[in-house]
C-alpha positions as a LaTeX table, in Angstrom:
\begin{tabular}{lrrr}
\hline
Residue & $x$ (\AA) & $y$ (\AA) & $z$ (\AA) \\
\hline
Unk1 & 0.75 & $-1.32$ & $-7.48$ \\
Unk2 & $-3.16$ & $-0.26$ & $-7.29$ \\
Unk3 & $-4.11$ & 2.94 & $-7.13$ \\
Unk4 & $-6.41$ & 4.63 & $-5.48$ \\
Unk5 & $-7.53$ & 8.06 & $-4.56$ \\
Unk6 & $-3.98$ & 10.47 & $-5.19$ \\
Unk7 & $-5.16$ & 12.44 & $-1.85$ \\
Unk8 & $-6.30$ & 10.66 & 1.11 \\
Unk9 & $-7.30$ & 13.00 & 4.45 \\
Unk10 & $-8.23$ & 10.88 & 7.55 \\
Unk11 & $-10.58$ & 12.14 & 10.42 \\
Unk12 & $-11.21$ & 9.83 & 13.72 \\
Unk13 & $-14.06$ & 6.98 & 13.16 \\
Unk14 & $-16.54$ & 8.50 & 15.96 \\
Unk15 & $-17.07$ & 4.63 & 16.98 \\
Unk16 & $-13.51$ & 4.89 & 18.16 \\
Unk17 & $-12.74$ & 6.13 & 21.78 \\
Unk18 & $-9.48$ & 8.00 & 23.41 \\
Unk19 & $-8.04$ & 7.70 & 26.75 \\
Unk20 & $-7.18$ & 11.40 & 26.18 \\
Unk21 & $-9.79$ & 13.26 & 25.16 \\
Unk22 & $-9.44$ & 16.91 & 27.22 \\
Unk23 & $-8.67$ & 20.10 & 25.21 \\
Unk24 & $-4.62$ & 19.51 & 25.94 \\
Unk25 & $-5.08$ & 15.72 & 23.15 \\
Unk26 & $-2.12$ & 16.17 & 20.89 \\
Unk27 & $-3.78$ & 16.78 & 17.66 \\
Unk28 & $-2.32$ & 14.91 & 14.45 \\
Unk29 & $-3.18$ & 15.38 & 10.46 \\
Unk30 & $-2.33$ & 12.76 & 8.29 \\
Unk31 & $-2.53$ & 12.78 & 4.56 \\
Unk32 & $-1.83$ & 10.42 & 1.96 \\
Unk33 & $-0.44$ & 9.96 & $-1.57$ \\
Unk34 & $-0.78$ & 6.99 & $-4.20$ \\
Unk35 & $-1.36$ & 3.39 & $-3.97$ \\
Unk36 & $-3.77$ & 0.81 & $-1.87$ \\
Unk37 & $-0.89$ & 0.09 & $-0.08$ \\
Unk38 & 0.05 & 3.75 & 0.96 \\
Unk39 & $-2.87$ & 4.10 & 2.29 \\
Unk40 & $-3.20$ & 1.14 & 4.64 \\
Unk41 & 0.33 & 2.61 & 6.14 \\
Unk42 & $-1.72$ & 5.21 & 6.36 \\
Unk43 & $-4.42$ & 3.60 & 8.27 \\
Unk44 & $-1.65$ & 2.00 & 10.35 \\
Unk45 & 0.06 & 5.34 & 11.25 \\
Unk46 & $-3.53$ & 6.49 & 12.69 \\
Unk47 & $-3.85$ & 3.52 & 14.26 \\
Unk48 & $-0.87$ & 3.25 & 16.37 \\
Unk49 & $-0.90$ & 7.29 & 17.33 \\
Unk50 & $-5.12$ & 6.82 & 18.35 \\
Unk51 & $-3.77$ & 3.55 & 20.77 \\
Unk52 & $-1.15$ & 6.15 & 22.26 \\
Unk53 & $-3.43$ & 9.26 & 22.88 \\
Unk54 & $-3.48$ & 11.04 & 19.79 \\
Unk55 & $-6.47$ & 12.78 & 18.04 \\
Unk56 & $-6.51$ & 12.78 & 14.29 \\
Unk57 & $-8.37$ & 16.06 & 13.25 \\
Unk58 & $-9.47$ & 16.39 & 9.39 \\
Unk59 & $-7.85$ & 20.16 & 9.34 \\
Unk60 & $-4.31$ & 20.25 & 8.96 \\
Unk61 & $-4.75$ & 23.74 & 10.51 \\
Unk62 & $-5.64$ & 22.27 & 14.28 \\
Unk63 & $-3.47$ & 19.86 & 14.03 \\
Unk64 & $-0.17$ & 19.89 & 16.29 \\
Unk65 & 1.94 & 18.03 & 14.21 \\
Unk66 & 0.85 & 16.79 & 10.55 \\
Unk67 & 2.33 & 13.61 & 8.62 \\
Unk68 & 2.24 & 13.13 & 4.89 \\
Unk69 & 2.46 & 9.34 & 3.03 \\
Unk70 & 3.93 & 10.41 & 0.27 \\
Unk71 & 4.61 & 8.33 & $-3.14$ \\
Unk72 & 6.87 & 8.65 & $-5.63$ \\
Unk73 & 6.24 & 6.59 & $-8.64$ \\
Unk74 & 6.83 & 8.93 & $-11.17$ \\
Unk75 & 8.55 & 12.97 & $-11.44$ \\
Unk76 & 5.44 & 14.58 & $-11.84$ \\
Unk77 & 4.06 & 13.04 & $-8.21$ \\
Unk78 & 7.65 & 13.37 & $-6.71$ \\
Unk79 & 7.25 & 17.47 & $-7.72$ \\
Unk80 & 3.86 & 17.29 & $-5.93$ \\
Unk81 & 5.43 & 16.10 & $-2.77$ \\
Unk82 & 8.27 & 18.30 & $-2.93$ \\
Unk83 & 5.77 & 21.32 & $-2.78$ \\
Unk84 & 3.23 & 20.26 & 0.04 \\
Unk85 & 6.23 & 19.43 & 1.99 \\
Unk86 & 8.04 & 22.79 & 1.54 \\
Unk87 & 4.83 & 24.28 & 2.50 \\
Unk88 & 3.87 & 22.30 & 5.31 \\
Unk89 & 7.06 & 21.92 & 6.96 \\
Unk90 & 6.81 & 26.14 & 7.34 \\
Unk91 & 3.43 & 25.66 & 9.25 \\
Unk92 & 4.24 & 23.35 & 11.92 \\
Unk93 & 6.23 & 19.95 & 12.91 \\
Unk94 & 6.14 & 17.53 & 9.84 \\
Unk95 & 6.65 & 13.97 & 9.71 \\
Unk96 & 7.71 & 12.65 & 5.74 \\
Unk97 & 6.73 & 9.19 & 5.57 \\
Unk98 & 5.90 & 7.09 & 2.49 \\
Unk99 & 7.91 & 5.79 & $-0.46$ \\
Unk100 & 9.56 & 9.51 & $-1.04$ \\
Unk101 & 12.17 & 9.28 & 2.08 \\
Unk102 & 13.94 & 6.26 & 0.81 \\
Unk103 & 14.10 & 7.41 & $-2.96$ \\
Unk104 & 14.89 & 10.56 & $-2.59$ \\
Unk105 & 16.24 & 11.81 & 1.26 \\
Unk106 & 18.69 & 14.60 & 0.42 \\
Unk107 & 15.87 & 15.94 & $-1.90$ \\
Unk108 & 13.88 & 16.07 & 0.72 \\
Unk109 & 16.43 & 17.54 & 3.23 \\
Unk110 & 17.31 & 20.37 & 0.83 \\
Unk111 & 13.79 & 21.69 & 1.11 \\
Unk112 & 12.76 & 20.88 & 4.66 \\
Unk113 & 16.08 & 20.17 & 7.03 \\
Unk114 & 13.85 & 19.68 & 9.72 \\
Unk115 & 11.35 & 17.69 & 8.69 \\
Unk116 & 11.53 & 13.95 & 10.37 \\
Unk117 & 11.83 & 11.01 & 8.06 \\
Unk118 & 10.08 & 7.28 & 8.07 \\
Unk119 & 10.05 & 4.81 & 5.74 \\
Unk120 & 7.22 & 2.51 & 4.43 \\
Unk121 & 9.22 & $-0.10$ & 6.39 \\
Unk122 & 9.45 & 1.53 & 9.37 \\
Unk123 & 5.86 & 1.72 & 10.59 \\
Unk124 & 6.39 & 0.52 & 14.15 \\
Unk125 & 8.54 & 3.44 & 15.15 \\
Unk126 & 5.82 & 6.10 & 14.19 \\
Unk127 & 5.00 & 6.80 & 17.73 \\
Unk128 & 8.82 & 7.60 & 18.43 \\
Unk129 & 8.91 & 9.89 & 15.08 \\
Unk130 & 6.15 & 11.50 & 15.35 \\
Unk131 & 6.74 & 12.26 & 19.42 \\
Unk132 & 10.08 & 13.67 & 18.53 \\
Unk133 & 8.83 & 15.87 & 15.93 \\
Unk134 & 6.35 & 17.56 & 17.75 \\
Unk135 & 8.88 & 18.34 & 20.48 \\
Unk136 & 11.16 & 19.92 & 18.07 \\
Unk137 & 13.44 & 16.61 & 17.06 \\
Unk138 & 14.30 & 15.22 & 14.46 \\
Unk139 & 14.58 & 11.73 & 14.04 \\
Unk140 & 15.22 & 9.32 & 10.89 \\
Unk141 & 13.77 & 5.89 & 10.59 \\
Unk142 & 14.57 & 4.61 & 7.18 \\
Unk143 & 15.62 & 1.19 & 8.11 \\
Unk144 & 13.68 & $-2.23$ & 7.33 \\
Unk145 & 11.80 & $-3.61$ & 10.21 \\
Unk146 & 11.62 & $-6.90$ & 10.91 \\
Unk147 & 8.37 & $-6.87$ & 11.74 \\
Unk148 & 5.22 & $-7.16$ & 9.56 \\
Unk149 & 2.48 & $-4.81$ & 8.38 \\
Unk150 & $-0.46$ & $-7.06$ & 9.59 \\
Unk151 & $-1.82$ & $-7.23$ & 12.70 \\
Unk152 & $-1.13$ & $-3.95$ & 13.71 \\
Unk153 & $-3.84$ & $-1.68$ & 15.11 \\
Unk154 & $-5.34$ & 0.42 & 12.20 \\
Unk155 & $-7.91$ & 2.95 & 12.01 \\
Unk156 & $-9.81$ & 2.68 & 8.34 \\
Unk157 & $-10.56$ & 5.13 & 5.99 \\
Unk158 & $-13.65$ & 3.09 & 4.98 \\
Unk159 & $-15.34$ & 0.94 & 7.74 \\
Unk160 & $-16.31$ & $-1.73$ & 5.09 \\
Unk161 & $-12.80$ & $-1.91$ & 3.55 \\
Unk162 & $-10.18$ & $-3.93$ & 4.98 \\
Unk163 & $-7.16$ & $-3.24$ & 2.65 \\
Unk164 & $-4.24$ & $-5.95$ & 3.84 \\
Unk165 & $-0.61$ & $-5.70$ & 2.24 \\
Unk166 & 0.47 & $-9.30$ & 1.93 \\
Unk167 & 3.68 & $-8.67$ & 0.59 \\
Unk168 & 6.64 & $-5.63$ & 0.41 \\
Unk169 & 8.98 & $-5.02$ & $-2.39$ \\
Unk170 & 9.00 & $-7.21$ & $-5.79$ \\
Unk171 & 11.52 & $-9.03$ & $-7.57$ \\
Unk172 & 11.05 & $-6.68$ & $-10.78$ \\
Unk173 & 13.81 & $-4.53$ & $-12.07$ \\
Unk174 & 11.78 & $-2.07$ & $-13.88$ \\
Unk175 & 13.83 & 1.09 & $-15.44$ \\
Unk176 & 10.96 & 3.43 & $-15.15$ \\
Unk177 & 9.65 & 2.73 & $-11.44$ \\
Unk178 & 11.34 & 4.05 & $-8.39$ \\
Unk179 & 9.08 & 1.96 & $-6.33$ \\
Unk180 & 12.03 & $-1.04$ & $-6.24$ \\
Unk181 & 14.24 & 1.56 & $-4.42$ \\
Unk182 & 11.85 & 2.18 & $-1.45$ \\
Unk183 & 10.99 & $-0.87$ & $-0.78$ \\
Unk184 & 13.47 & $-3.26$ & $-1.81$ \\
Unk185 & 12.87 & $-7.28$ & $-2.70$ \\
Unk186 & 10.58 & $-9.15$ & $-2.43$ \\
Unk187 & 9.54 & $-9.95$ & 1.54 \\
Unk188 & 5.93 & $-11.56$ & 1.38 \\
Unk189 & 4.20 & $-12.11$ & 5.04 \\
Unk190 & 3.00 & $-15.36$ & 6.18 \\
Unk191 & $-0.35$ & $-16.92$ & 5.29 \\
Unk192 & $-1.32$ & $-17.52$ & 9.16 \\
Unk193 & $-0.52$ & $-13.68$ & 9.72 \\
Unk194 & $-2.81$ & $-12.61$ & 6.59 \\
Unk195 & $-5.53$ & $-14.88$ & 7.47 \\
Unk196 & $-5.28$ & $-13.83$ & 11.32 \\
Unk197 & $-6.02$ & $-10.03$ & 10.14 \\
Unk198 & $-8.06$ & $-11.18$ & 7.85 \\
Unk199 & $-11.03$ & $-12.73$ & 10.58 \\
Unk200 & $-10.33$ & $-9.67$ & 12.84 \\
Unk201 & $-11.62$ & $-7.60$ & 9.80 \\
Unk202 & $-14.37$ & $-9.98$ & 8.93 \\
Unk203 & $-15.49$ & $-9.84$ & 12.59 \\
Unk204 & $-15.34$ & $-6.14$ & 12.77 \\
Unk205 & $-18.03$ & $-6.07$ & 9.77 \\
Unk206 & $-15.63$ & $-5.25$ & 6.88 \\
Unk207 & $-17.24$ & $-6.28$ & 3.91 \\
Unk208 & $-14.54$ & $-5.92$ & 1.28 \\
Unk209 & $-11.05$ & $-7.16$ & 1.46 \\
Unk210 & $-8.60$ & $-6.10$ & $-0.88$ \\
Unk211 & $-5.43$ & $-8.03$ & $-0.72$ \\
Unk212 & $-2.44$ & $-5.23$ & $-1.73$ \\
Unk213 & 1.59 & $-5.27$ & $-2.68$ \\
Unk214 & 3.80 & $-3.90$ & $-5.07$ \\
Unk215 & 3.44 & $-6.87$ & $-7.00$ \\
Unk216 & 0.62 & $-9.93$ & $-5.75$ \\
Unk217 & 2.01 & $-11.87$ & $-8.70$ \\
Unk218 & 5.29 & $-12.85$ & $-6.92$ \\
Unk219 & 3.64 & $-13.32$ & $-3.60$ \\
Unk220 & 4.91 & $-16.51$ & $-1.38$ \\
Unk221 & 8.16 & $-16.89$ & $-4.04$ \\
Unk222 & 10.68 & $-16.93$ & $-1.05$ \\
Unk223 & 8.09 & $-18.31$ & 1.30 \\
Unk224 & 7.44 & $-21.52$ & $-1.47$ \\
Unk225 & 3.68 & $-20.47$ & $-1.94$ \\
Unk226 & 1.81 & $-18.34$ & $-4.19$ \\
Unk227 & $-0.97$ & $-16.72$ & $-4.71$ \\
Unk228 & $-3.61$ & $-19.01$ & $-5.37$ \\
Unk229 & $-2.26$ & $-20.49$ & $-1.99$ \\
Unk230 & $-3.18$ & $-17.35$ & $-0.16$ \\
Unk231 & $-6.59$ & $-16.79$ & $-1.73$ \\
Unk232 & $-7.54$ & $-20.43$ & $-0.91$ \\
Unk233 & $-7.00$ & $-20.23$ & 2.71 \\
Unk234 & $-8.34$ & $-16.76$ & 2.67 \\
Unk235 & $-11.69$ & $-17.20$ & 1.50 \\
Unk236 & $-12.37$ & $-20.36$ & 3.55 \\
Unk237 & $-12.95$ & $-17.76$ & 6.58 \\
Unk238 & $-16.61$ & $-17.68$ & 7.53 \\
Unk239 & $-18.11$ & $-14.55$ & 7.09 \\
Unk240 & $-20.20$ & $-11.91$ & 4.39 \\
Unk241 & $-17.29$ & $-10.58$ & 2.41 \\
Unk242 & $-15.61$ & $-10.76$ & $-1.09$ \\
Unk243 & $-11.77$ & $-10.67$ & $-1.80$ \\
Unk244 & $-10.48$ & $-7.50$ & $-4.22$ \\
Unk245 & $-6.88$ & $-8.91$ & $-5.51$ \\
Unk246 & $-4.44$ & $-6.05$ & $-6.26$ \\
Unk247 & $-2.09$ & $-5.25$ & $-9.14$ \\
Unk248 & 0.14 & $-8.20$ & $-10.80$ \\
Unk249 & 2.96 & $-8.88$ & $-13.11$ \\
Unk250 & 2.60 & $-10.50$ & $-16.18$ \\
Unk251 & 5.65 & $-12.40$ & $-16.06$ \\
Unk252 & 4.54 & $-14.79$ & $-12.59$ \\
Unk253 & 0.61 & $-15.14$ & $-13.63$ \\
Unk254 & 1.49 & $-18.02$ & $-16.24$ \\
Unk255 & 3.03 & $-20.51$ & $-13.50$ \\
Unk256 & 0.11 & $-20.15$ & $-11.34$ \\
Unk257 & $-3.06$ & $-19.31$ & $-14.09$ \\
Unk258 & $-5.08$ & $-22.69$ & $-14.34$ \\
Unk259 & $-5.33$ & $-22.93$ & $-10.54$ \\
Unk260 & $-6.17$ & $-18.73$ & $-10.53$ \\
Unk261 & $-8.74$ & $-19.43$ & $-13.17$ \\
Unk262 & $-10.16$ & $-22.66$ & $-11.50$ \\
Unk263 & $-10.71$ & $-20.47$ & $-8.45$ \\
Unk264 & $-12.37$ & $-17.47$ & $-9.60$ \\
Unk265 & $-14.62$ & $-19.78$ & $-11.47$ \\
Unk266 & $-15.45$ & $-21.98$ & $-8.16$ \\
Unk267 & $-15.31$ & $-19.12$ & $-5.70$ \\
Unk268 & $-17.96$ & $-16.79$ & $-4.79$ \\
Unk269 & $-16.04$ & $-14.70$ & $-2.50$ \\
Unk270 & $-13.50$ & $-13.20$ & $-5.10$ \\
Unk271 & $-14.23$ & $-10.05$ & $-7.51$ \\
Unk272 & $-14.11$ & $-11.60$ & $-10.64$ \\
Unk273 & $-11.21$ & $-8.45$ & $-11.24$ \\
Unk274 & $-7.46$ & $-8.75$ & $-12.51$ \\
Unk275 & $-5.23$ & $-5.52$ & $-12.45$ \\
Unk276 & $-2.60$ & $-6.76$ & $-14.69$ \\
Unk277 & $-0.46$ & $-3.82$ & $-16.20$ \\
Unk278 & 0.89 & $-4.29$ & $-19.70$ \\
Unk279 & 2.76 & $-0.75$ & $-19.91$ \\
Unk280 & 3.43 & $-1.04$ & $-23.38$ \\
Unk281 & 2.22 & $-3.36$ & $-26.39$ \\
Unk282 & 6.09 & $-3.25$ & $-28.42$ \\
Unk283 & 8.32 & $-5.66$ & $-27.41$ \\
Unk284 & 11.13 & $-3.25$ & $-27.95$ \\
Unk285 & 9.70 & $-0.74$ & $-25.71$ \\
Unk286 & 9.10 & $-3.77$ & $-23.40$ \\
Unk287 & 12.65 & $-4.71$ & $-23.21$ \\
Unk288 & 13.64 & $-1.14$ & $-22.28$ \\
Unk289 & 11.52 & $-0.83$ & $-19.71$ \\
Unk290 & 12.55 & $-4.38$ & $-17.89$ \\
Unk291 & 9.25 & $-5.32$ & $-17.98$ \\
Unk292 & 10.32 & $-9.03$ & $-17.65$ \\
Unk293 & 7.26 & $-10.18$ & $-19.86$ \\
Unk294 & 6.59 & $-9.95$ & $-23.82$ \\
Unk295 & 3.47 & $-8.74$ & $-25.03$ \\
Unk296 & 2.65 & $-12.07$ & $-26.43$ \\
Unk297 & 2.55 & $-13.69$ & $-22.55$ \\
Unk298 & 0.04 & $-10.61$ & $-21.90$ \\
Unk299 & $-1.98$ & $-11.28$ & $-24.45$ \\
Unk300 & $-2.37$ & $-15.10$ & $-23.98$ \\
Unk301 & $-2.80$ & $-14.89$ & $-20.10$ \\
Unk302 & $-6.24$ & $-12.42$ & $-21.22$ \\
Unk303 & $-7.19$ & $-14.28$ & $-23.62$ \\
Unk304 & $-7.22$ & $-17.75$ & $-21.52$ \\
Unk305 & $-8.90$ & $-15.91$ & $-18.67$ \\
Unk306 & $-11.79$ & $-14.12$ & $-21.09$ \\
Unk307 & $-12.06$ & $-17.80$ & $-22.16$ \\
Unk308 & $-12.63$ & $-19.53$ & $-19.15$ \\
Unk309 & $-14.12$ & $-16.57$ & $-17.20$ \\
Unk310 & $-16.24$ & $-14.44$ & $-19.57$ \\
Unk311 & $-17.29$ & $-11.57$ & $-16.92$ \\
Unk312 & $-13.63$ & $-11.29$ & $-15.60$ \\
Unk313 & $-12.84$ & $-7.70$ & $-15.33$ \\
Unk314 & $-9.38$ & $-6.54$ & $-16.57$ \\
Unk315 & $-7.55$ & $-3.76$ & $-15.57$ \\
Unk316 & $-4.58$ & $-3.06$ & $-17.45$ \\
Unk317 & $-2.31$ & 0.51 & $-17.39$ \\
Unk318 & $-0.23$ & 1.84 & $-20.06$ \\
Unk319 & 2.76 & 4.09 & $-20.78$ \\
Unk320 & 3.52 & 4.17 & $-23.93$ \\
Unk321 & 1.51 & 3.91 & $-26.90$ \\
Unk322 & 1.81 & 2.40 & $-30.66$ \\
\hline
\end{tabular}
């Protein structure tokens, strides 16, 4: 997954208007934790509250109730969570949203009974949530929606940056990564639906588009597309933007690397960037991780793409070292 930022704090864009703007607005603080894709639930959540008369306020302090995206990738995050949420859930009505409530519920319960739960699949009940929290009820929404994360209303953190998950979960089995348990297997969204939010970004003057999942390497595998697919029909949209492509696997970038490398070399509106973690550069360690890959397929994916794409910009993240 890509990371970004570990805290995110979101204010209303002053372009934006409210139906409700007198003194009596219900005031909402959102904050978020971890990865690209955290954070445009997090853009989602202010999105949806602003259409139903919310104002987001940057100071958790004037806020009536607060939400926080939380992630939980590894213990030493999880601990950080676990301590903003015992202290904001003493301050006012909290919302627990993110990757945290599916991993790790009756953690969070110990700490903060009252605290109302939502899952990264569960976006399009945050009005309900968050309008029973701040009248004093609970409410847990950690079931899978049918529904999918594009084309709902979003307020941006940047104006220029249109970050669009195309995919949830991942087929990976990963022993280290807690990730799998919050948002299950691989469900990847529809081409038409990426594209369509896509051009509404484009037209609303976002420059950048970063294109975010768990894993973009097994994108379109139970849809019978891929990748390449995606970013083909993606960057035939008219407009003055370039394409950011998220974190990937090394195991699915060998089925699918002549047509990635023919693209980036023919395409002028993609980042000439890969984030392709390797995690570890021991096939033993490798193995006990799940990784799914060998070092070797690492290693011959960069070196074909250094080949055919000199300038390509790598991105790789590791956990344990020789």
């Amino acid at each position: 997954m890509e990371k970004v930022n570990h805290l995110i704090t979101f204010s209303c864009n002053p372009s934006v208007h409210f139906q409700n703007s007198k003194s009596n607005t219900k005031k909402v603080w959102v904050e978020a934790f971890g990865c690209s894709a955290n954070i445009a639930d997090a853009e989602i959540i202010k999105g949806i509250l602003c259409n139903n008369g919310y104002e987001l306020t940057s100071i958790r302090k004037n806020s009536d109730v607060s939400v926080l995206v939380t992630c939980a990738v590894k213990d030493a995050t999880e601990h950080r969570m676990i301590s903003k949420i015992k202290r904001y859930s003493k301050e006012k009505p909290l919302v627990v949203a993110g990757c945290l409530p599916k991993t790790s519920k009756k953690l969070i319960e110990s700490y903060s009974p009252d605290s109302s739960l939502m899952g990264p699949q569960s976006l399009d009940r945050t009005l309900q949530v968050v309008d029973a929290s701040l009248n004093g009820r609970k409410v847990v929404a950690l079931e899978d929606s049918m529904s999918t994360k594009v084309n709902f209303p979003r307020l941006r953190l940047n104006p220029v940056i249109s970050i669009i998950e195309i995919s949830s979960g991942c087929l990976s089995e990963c022993s280290f990564c807690q990730t799998k348990l919050a948002k299950g297997s691989l469900k990847s969204y529809r081409i038409g639906e990426i594209v369509r939010q896509m051009e509404d970004d484009v037209a609303a003057n976002c420059k950048e588009i970063w294109l975010t999942s768990t894993d973009n390497g097994c994108y379109g595998l139970d849809l019978k597309t891929d990748l390449v697919e995606l970013l083909e029909k993606c960057s035939n949209i008219e407009g003055e933007y370039k394409i950011r492509v998220g974190m990937m696997n090394p195991m699915y970038v060998p089925r699918f690397l002549d047509r990635l490398i023919s693209l980036y070399r023919n395409n002028d509106k993609i980042f000439k960037f890969l984030h392709m973690p390797v995690q570890s550069g021991s096939e033993r360690i490798l193995r006990k991780m799940k990784r799914g890959h060998t070092a070797k397929i690492f290693l011959d994916v960069v070196k074909e793409l250094r080949k055919k794409i000199p300038e390509i910009t790598i991105s790789i993240r590791i956990r344990e070292r020789l």
